[in-house]
N, C-alpha and C positions, 0 to 999 in steps of 0.2 A: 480295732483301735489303732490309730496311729503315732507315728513319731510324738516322742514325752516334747511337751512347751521346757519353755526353760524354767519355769516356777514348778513344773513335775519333776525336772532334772534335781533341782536345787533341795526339794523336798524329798526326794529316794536318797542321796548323798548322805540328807540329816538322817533319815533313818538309818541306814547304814553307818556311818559314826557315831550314830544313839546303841547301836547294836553293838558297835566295838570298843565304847568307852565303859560301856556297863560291864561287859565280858572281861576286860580288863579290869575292872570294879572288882572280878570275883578273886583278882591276882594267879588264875589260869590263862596259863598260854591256848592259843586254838587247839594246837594237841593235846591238851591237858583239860580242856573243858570239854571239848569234843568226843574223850574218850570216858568222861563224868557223865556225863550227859546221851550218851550212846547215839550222838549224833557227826554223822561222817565228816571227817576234817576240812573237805574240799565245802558242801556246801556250807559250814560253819564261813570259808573264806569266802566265800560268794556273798553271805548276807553279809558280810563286811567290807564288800568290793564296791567304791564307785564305780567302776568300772563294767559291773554286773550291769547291762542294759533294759533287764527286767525287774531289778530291783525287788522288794520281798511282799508276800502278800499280808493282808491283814491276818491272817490264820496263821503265819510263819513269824508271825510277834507275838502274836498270842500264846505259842507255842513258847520261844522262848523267856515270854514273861511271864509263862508256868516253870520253865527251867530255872527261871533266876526268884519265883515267889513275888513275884510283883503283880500290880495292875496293869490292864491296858492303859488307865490316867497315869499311873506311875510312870510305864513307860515315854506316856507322850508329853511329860510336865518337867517341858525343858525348851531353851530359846530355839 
């Protein structure tokens, strides 16, 4: 696969602030939900990185919208 278009750029971004406004939703800090969650604080900051150039996979939302008790539509039913 190659370099993300800019509508792939735009779209990892959202997920990744979809990932940080919810985590922030639970009023844990990344060390605080990262250590709830038994999940290591750095990749916690990576799914919430735009800067992360690989962005997160469908199974790494699934994952944490098992953490948070939600759906996959839960997760994605947002502008």
């Amino acid at each position: 696969m190659g370099r993300l278009t800019k509508e792939d750029t735009i779209l990892k971004n959202k997920i990744a602030e979809r990932i940080k406004f919810l985590r922030e939703g639970t009023g844990l800090s990344q060390s605080e939900f990262a250590k709830k969650y038994d999940v290591d604080r750095q990749i916690l900051n990576r799914w919430e990185s735009n800067g992360n150039p690989r962005g997160v996979t469908i199974y790494t939302i699934q994952k944490f919208c098992g953490m948070l008790g939600i759906t996959l539509r839960d997760f994605f039913d947002f502008e």
